[in-house]
C-alpha positions in Angstrom: 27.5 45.6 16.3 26.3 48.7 17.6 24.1 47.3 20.2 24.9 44.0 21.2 26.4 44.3 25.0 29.2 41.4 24.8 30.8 44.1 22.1 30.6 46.6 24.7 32.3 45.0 27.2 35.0 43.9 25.1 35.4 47.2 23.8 35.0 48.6 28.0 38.0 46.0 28.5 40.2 47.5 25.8 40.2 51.2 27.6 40.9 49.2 31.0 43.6 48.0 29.1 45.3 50.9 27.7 44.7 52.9 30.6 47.6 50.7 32.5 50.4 52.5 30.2 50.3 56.2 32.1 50.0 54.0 35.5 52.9 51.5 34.9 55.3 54.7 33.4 54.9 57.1 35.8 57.3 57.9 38.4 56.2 57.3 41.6 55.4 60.7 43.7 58.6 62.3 45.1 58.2 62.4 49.2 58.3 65.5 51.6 60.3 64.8 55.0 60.3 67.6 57.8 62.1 67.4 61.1 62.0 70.0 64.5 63.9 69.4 67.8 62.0 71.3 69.7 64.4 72.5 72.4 66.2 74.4 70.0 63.7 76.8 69.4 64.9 80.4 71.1 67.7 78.5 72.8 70.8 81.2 73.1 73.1 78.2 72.3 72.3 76.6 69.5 70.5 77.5 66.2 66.8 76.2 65.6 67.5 73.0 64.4 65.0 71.7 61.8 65.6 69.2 58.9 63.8 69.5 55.7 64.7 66.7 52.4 62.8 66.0 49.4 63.6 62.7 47.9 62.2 61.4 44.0 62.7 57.9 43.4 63.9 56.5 39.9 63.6 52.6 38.5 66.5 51.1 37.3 67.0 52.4 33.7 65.0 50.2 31.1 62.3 49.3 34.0 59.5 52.1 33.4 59.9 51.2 29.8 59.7 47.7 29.7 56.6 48.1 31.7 55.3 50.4 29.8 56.0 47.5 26.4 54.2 44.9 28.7 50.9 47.6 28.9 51.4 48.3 25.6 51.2 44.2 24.4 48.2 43.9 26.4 46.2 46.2 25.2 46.6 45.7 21.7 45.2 41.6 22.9 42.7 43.5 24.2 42.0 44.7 20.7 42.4 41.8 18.7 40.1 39.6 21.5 37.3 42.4 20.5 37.8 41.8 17.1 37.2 38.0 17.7 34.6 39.0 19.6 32.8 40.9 16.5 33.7 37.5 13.8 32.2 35.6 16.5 29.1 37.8 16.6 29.0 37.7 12.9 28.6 34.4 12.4 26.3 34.1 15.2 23.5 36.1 13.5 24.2 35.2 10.2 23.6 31.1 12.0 20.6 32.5 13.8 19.4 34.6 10.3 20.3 31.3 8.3 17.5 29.2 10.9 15.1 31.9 10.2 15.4 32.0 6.9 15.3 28.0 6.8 11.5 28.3 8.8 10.2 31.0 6.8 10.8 28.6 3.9 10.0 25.7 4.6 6.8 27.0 6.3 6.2 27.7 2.8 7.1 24.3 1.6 4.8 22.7 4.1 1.6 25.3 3.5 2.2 24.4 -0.4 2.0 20.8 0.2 -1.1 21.5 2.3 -2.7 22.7 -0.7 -1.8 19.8 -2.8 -3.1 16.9 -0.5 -6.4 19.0 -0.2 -6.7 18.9 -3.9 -5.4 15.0 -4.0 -7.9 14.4 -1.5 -10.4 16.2 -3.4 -9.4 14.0 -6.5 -9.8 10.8 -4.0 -12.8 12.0 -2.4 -14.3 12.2 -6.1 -13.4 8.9 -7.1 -14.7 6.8 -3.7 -18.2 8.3 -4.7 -18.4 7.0 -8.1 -16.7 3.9 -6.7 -13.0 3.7 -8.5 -11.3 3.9 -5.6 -11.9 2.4 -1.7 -12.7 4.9 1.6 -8.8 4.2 2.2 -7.9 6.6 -0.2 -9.6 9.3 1.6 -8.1 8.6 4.9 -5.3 8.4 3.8 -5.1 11.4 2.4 -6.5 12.9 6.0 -3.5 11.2 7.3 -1.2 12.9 4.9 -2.7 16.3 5.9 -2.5 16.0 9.7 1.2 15.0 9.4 1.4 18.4 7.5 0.1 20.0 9.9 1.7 18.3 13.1 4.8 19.4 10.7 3.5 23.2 10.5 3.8 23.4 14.7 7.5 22.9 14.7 8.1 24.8 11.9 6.4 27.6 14.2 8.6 26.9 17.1 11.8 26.8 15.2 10.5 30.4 14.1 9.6 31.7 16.8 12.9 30.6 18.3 15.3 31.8 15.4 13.3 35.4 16.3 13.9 35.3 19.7 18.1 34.5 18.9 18.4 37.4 16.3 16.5 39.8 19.1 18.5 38.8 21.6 21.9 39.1 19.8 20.9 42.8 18.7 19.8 43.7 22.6 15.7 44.0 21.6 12.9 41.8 23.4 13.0 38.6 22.1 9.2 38.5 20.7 10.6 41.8 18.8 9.0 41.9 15.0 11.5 41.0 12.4 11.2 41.8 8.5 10.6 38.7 6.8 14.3 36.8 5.5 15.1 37.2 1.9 13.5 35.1 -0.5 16.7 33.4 -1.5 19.9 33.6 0.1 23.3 34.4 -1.9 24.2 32.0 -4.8 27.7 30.3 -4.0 30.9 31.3 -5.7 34.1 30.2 -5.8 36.9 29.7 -3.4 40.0 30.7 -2.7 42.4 27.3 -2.5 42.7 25.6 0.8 46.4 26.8 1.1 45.5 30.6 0.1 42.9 30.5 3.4 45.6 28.9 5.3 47.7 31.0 4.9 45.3 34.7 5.1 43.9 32.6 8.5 47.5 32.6 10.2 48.4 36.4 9.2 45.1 37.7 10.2 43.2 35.9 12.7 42.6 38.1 15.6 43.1 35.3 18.4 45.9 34.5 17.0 47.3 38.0 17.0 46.2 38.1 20.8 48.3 35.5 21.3 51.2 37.2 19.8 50.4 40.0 21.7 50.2 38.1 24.9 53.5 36.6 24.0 55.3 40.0 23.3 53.9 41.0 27.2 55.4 38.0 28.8 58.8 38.6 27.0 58.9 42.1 28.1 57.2 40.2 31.7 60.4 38.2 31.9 63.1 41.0 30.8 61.4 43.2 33.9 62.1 40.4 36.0 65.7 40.0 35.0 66.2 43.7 35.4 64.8 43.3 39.7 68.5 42.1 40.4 69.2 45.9 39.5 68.8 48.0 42.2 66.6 51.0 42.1 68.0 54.7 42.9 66.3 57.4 45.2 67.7 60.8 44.7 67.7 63.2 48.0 68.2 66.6 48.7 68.2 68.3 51.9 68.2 71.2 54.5 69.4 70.7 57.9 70.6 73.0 60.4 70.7 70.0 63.6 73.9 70.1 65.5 75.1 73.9 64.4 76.2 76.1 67.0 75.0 79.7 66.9 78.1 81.0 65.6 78.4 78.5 62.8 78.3 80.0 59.6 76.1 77.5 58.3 78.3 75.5 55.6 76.6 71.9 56.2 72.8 72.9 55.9 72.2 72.1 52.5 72.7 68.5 51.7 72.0 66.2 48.8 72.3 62.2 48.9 71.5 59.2 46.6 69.7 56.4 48.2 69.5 52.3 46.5 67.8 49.2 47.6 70.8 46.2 47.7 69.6 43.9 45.6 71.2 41.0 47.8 68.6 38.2 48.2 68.2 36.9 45.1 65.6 34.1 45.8 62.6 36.1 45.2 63.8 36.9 41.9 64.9 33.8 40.9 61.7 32.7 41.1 60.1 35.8 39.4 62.2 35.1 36.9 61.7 31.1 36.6 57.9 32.0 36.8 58.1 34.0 33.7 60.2 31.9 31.8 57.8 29.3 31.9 54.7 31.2 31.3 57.1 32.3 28.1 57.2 29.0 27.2 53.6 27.9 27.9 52.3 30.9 25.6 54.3 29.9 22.6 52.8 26.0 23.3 49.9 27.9 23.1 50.1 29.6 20.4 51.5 26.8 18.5 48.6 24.9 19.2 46.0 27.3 18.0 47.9 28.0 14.7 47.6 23.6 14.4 44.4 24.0 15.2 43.2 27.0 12.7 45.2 24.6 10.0 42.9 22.2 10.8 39.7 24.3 11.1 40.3 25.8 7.6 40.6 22.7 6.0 37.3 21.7 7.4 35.5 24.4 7.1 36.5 24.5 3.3 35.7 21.1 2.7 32.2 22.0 4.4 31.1 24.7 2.5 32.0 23.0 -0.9 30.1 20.3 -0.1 26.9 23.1 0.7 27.8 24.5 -2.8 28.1 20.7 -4.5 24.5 20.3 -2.9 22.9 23.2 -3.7 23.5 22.7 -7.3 22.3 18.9 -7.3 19.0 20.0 -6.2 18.3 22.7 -8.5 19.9 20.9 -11.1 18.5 17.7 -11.0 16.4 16.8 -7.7 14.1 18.9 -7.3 12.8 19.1 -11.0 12.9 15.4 -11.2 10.4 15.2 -8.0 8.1 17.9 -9.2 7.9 15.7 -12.4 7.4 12.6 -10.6 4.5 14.5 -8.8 2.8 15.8 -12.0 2.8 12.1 -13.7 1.6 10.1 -10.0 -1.1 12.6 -10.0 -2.2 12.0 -13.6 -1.5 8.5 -13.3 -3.8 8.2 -10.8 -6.4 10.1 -11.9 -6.4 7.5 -14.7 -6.6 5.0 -12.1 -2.9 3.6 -13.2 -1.0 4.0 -9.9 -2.8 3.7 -6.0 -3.2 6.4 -4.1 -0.4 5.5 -1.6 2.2 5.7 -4.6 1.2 9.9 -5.0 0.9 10.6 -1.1 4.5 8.6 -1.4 6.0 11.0 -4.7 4.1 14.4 -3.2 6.0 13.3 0.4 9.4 13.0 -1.1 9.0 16.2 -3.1 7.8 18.0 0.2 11.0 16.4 2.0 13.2 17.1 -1.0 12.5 20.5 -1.2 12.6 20.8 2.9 16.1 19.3 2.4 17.1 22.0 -0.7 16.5 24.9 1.5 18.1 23.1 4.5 21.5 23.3 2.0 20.8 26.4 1.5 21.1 27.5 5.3 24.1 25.1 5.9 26.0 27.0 2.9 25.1 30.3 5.2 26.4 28.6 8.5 29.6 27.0 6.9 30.1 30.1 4.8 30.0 32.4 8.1 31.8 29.7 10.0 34.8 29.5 7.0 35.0 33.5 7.4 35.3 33.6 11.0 38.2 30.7 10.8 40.0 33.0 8.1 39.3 35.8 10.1 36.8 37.6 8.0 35.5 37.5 4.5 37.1 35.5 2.0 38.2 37.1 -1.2 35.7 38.3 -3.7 32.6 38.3 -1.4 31.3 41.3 0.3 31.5 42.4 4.1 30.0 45.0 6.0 31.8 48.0 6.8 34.7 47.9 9.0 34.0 48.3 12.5 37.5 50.5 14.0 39.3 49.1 17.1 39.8 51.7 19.9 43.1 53.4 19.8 45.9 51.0 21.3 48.6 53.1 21.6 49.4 55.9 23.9 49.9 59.5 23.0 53.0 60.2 25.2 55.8 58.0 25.1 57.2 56.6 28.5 60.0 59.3 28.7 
């Protein structure tokens, strides 16, 4: 959070943003006019004539502030796309944390199964020379072992890659030194119900609050555009002393005026204002779509996770301590010379695979878990988060008056 740069250019994009409000609610500067003729100047005739006016411009009434609702909207999109940007980043590293994990363990797995075919081979090795068993066995269980290893180099690779995400998610050189993942990642617990995520998702996910921010700009987009067949005022005061006679008394110099644009052709703003009434209409498409599609995503990403959490419990339960059974009685079997070699390479295989596949759950839970969150739009009830990360101030501190 603190470091990774798509974060910072979010939040960058927020204070571009809200720094529209003073610009859009401003009046614009008032103007300085000065006129001289300068053949009245020490004429015995007529008086120096000079003009001076000062003149302030002022939107139609309702203009400055509907601008200033349209700044307003945007910015706070500005805020909620950060915060989608931060649920995205979450579940990014906890999907990159989840692969690391997954090779740290099942480097184990594989390193552990090395050591078993070295004994089985040992046990093999043992029983060709007193002539139980054929040469086969042996190779066989070379075989075995250099699959292991072959096994062992993407297992490195997948490591080394996982590393190199995580570094480069929190800004550090990717061949940066991690602490080793946790030995086990976070049991499952129960859900909330498929309509209680549905319904937290639609009040609270920040894209979709974008959206409703974007849609509040374009309304206030399209009531700015109805207000252009208003005409805008310019108020004017003024000194002017052209045209007096040296022996006025100098009633008409001071002068004050009102100036308007005529608001007569219309067809630019008729099509300012068919231009925002479809974009109106295209954002609440929009934004109907995306609340369809978070429906959908929710129900998926529910039905995801549960599976994760249904196969999380099978293994533990009743996979994996079958397999490690199975490999305890084909390795005494054969000893005994009941079963061939091929049928404990085959058990000690599908306990190595079984186990591979266990951890591989495990890491799925992670993702779907961290994907589920992100779809609701941040944890789900009863599990822990990290501490919330505060969006930039949205509002301005002066109103548009």
């Amino acid at each position: 959070m603190a470091r990774n740069p798509t974060l910072a250019q979010m939040t960058a994009a927020v204070h571009l943003a809200a720094s529209r409000y003073p610009q859009v609610t401003s009046l614009d500067d008032p103007t300085f006019s000065s006129w001289v003729a300068p053949a009245s100047l020490g004429s015995n005739k007529v008086n120096d004539s000079a003009r001076f006016e000062l003149s302030q411009k002022f939107p139609f009434p309702g203009k400055r502030e509907l601008k200033g609702e349209q700044a307003q909207a945007q910015t706070a999109a500005a805020g909620f796309e950060l915060e989608d940007a931060r649920l995205k980043l979450v579940e990014s590293v906890r999907g990159a944390y989840a692969d690391y994990y997954l090779a740290v363990r099942a480097t184990e797995v594989n390193e552990e199964g090395l050591r078993l075919l070295n004994e089985f081979r040992r046990n093999a090795e043992t029983r060709y020379q007193t002539g139980q068993v054929p040469q086969q066995d042996v190779l066989q269980a070379d075989v075995e072992v250099g699959r292991q290893r072959e096994s062992r180099l993407g297992l490195e690779r997948a490591r080394t890659v996982a590393v190199a995400r995580l570094n480069t998610l929190m800004s550090l050189p990717p061949e940066s030194p991690l602490p080793p993942p946790a030995k086990e990642l976070k049991d499952p617990s129960p859900l909330p119900s498929v309509p209680e995520l549905r319904a937290t998702a639609l009040s609270r996910r920040p894209d979709l609050e974008a959206l409703k921010a974007r849609l509040a700009a374009d309304q206030a987009a399209l009531a700015l555009a109805q207000r252009e067949y208003y005409p805008d005022l310019e108020a004017m005061a003024a000194y002017d002393s052209f045209w007096q006679a040296a022996d006025d008394q100098q009633r008409l110099r001071p002068q004050v005026g009102l100036r308007l644009n005529l608001p007569f052709r219309t067809g630019r703003r008729d099509g300012a204002v068919s231009e925002a009434s479809a974009q109106l209409v295209q954002r609440r498409a929009v934004l109907a779509q995306q609340e369809n599609e978070v429906a959908f995503a929710v129900q998926e990403a529910h039905a995801q996770v549960r599976e994760s959490e249904q196969a999380i419990k099978l293994y533990a339960d009743t996979i994996l301590p079958a397999a490690r059974e199975n490999v305890k009685s084909a390795q005494a079997a054969y000893v005994t010379g009941k079963v061939p070699f091929l049928s404990l390479v085959e058990a000690q295989r599908s306990l190595v695979n079984l186990r591979d596949r266990a951890y591989l759950a495990a890491a799925d839970y992670e993702r779907r878990l961290s994907t589920l969150e992100r779809v609701v739009g941040g944890p789900v009830q009863g599990r822990p988060s990290g501490p919330p990360q505060p969006l930039p101030t949205l509002r301005p501190a002066k109103s548009a008056q």
